[in-house]
C-alpha positions in Angstrom: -15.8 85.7 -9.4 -12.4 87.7 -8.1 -11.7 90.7 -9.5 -9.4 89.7 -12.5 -7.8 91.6 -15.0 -7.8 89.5 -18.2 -10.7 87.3 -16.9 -12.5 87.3 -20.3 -15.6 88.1 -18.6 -16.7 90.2 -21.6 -15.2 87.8 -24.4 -17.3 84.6 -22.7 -20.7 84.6 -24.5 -18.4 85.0 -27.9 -16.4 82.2 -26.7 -19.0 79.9 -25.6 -20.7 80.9 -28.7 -17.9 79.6 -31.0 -17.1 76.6 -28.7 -20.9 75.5 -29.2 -20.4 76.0 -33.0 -17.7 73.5 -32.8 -19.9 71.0 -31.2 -22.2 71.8 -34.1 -19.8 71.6 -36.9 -17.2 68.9 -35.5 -19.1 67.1 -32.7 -16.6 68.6 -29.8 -17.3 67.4 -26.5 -13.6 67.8 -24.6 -12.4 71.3 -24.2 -8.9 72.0 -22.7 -8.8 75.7 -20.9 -4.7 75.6 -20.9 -4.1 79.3 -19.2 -7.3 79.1 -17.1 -6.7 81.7 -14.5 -9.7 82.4 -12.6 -11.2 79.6 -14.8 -14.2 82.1 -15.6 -14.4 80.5 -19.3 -13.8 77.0 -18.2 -16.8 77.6 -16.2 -19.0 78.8 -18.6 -17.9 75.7 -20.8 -18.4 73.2 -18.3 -22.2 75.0 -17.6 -22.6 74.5 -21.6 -21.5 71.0 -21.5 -18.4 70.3 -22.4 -16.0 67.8 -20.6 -13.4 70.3 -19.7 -9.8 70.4 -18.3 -8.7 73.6 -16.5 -4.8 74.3 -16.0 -3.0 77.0 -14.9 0.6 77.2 -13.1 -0.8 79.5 -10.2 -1.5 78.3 -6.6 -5.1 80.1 -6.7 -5.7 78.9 -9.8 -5.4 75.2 -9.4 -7.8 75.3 -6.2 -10.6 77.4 -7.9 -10.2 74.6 -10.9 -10.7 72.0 -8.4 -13.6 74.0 -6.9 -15.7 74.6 -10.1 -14.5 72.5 -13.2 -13.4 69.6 -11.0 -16.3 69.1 -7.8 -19.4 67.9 -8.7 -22.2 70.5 -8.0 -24.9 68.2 -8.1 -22.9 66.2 -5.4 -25.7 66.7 -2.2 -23.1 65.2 0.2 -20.5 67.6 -1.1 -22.8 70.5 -0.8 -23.9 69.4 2.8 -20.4 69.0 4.1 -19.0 72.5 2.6 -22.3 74.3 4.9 -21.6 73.0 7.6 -17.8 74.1 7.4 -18.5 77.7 6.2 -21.0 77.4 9.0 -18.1 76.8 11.5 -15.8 79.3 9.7 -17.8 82.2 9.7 -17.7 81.8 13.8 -14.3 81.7 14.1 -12.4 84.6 16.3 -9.8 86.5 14.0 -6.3 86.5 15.2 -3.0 88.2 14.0 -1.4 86.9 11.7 1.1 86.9 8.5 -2.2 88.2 6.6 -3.3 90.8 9.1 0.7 92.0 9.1 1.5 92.2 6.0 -1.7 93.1 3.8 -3.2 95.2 6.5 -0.5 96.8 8.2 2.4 96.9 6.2 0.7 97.1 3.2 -3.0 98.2 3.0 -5.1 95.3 1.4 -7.7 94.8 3.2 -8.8 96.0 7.0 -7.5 94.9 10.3 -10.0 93.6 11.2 -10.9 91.5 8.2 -7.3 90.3 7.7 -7.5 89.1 11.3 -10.2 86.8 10.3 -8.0 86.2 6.9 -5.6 84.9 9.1 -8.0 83.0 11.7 -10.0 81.4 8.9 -7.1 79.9 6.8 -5.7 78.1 10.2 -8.7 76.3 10.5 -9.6 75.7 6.2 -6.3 73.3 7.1 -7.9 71.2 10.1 -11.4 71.1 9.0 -11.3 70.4 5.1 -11.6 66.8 5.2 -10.6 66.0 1.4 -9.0 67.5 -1.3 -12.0 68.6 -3.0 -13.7 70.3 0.3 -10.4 72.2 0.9 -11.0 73.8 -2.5 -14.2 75.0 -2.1 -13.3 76.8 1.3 -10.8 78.4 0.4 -12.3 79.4 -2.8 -15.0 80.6 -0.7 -12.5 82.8 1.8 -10.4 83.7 -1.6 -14.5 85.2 -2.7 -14.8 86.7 0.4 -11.6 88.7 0.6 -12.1 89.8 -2.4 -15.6 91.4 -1.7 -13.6 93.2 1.3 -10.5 94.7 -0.7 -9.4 98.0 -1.1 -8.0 97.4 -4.5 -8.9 98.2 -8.4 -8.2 94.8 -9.2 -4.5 94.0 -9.0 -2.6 93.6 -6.4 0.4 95.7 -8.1 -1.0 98.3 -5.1 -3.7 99.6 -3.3 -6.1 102.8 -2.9 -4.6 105.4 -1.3 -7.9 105.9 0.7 -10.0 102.8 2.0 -12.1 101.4 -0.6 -16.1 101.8 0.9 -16.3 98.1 0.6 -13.6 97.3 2.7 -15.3 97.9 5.8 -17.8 95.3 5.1 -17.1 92.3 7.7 -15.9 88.8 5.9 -18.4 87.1 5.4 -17.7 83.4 3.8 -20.8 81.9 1.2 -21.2 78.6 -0.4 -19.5 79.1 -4.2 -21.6 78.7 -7.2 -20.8 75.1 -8.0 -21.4 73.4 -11.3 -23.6 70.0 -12.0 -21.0 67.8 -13.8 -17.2 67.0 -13.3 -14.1 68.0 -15.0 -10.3 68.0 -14.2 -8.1 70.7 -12.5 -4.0 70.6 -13.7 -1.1 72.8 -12.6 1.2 72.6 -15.2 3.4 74.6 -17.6 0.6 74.9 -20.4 3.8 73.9 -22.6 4.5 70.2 -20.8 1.1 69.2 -20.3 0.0 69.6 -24.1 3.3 67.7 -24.9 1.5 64.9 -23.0 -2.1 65.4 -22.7 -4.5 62.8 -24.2 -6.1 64.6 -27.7 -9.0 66.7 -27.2 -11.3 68.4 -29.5 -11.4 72.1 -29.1 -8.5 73.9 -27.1 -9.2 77.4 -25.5 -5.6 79.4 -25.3 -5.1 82.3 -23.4 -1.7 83.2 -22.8 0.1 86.0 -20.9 0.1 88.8 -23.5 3.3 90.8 -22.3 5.6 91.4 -19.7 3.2 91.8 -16.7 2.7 88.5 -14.9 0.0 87.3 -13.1 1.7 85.6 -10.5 2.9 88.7 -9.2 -0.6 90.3 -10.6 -2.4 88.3 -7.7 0.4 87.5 -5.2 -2.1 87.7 -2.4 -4.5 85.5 -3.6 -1.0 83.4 -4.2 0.2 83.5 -0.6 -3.2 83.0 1.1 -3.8 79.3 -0.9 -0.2 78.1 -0.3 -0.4 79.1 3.4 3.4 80.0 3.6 4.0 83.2 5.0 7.0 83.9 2.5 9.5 86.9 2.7 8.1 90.1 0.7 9.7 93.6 -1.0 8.4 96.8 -2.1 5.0 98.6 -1.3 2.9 96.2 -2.5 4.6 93.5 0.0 4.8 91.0 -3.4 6.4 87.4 -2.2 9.9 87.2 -2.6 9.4 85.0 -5.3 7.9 87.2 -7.7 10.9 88.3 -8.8 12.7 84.6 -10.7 8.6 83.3 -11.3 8.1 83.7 -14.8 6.7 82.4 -17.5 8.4 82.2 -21.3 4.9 84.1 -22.5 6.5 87.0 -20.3 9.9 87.5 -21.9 9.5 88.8 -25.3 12.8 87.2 -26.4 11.2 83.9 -25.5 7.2 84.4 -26.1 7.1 83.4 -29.8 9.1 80.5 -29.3 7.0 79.1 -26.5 3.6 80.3 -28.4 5.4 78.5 -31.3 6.0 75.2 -29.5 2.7 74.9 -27.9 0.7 75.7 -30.9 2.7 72.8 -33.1 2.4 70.3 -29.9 -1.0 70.9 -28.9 -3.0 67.4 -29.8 -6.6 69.5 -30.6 -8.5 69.5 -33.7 -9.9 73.3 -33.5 -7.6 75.6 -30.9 -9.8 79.1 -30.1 -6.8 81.7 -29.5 -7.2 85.0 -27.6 -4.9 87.7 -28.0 -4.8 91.7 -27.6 -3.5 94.4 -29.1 -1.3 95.4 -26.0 0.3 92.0 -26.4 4.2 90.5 -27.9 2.9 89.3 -31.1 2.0 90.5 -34.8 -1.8 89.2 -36.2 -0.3 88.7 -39.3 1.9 86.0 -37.4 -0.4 84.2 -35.2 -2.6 84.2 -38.8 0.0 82.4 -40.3 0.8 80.1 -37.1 -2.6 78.7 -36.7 -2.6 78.2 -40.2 0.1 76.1 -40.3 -0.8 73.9 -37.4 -4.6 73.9 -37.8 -5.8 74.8 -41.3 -8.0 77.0 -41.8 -8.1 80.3 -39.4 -11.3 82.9 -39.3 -10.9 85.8 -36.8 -13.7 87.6 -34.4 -12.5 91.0 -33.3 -13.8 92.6 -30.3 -13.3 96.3 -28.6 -13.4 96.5 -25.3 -12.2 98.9 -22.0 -9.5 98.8 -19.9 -9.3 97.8 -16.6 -10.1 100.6 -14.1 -6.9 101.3 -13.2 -6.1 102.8 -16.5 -9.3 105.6 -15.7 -8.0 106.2 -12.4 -4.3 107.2 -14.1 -1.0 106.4 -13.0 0.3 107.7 -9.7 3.3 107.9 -7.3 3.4 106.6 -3.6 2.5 109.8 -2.6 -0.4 109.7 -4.5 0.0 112.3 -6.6 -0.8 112.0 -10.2 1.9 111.7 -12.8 1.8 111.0 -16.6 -1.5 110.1 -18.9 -2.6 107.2 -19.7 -2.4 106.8 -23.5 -5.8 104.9 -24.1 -8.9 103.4 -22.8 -10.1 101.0 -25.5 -7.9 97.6 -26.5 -8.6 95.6 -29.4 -9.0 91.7 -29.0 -8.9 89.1 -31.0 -10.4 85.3 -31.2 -8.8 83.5 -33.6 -10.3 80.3 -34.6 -8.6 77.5 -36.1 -9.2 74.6 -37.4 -11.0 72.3 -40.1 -14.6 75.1 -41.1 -13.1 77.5 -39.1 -15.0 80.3 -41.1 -18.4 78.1 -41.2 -17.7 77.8 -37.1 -17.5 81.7 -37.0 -20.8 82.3 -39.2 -22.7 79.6 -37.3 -22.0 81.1 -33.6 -24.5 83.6 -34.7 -24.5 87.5 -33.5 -22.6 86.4 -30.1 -19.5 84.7 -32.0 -20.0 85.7 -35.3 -18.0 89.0 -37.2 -18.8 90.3 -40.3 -16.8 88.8 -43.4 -15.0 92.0 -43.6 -14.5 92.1 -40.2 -12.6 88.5 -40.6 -9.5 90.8 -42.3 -7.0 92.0 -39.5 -8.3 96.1 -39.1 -5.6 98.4 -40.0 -2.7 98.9 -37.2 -3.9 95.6 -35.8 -1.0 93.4 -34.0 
């Protein structure tokens, strides 16, 4: 998978763990993954059986939906197809292009050299990919690729002042993990599709916690799906439309109301909320939210690091290093609600489960 901040990759086994208790308790079998981004835990749900729906408003994040919840990866013609375009892809000559300009010269992304084939590779994704489904694994496979080649810690807010080692590997494009099983991929405001979605049995809701959004978190990964070569500012060479893309979860005046509305429109029987200690809202309020809308809530708290841009520090454009970083360590939260909510959370076992006095919000907590 990309390098993602927020990707859950720690939180999964917990959250597959609770999701299968579900199916135990309630019979679930249709999981909606409403703020899927790199649809790591859609993934892991779809692997564990579940008939899942991944959305997310992002570009990247509709095509790697389509790619792994949505393709069949038992599908032998599929599979077939897809190696025999890599096969043609990896052969292509790199060229100059928007990619090799902006990310590698005006900005400093990735090598020359490998944004030339960037550049080269996404020409051709757009003659060769035969259907909608192909197109999404090959440019999942290129967006896999570029990432293995970056000279980022994970965000594309900037980049290292010094080439990253990895970033002189050569691009090399492989076939994507692909998942037995189908599914469906959305790109919707999380908001309008549950005022219209079909019910479901268990939702999985992972909003933006604060002001930093992930459009302009991944902006690359954005510009290299839709192809566009659009106008771009400051010294990470964000697209100009960065700046008026945002989502309600962003805006602190308007993140409760949105969290609000979605919770009391969502048509699932058990909901599965994450939420950090970095983010807009109070426990004590998302506590009594779910519990309003759902029933019964039991909580799992987990610690875990921040990305490695908080070890490395915070630092000018010179480079020079300015101001501390006040912590290392966030607290997270996975709030379960619905009808047995606490039987759910005892019966995930040691992956899911918390402690019964660990199901009280810990002191401090928001």
């Amino acid at each position: 998978m990309i390098k993602y901040l927020g990707s859950k990759r720690t939180l999964v086994p917990r959250i597959v763990a609770l999701a299968a208790a579900v199916r135990e308790h309630a019979g679930a079998r249709t999981v909606a993954d409403l703020f899927t981004g790199t649809t790591r835990v859609a993934q892991a749900l779809k692997r564990e059986g579940f008939d899942v729906t991944a959305n997310d408003l992002a570009s990247y994040s509709e095509v790697l939906a389509a790619c792994y919840i949505e393709a069949d990866g038992g599908d032998a013609t599929l599979r077939a197809r897809v190696t025999e375009q890599l096969a043609v892809l990896n052969a292509v000559e790199g060229r100059d292009g928007y990619v090799t300009r902006m990310f590698c010269e005006e900005a400093r992304y990735f090598q020359p050299f490998n944004g030339r084939r960037i550049d080269a590779i996404r020409d051709a994704i757009d003659t060769i990919g035969a259907d909608r489904l192909e197109r999404a694994v090959l440019l999942t496979a290129l967006l896999l690729a570029a990432d293995r080649v970056d000279s980022t810690t994970g965000l594309q807010m900037a980049y290292l002042k010094a080439w990253a080692p990895r970033s002189y590997r050569p691009l090399e494009l492989r076939m994507p993990e692909l998942i037995a099983g189908t599914g469906r991929s959305r790109r919707e405001d999380a908001n309008a599709l549950a005022a219209a979605m079909e019910p479901v049995d268990l939702a999985y809701i992972d909003p933006p916690y604060n002001q930093h959004s992930y459009f302009s978190n991944y902006h690359v990964w954005e510009t290299i799906v839709r192809h566009d070569a659009p106008p771009a500012y400051g010294v990470a060479r964000k697209r100009e439309d960065c700046r008026t893309t945002k989502s309600r979860f962003n805006v602190r005046a308007q993140a409760w109301e949105a969290f609000t509305g979605l919770m009391r429109t969502l048509p699932a029987r058990h909901v599965i909320v994450s939420f950090n200690n970095e983010g807009y809202f109070a426990y004590d309020d998302i506590t009594a939210l779910l519990a309003s809308t759902h029933g019964e809530v039991a909580v799992v708290p987990v610690a875990f690091r921040r990305y490695v841009g908080a070890k490395i520090g915070i630092h000018n454009p010179s480079g020079v290093k300015v101001g501390t970083v006040s912590h290392l360590t966030n607290r997270e939260f996975l709030f379960v609600a619905g009808p047995g909510a606490a039987a759910i959370v005892e019966a995930a076992g040691p992956r899911g489960a918390a402690s019964a006095a660990a199901l009280a919000a810990p002191p401090g907590a928001r």
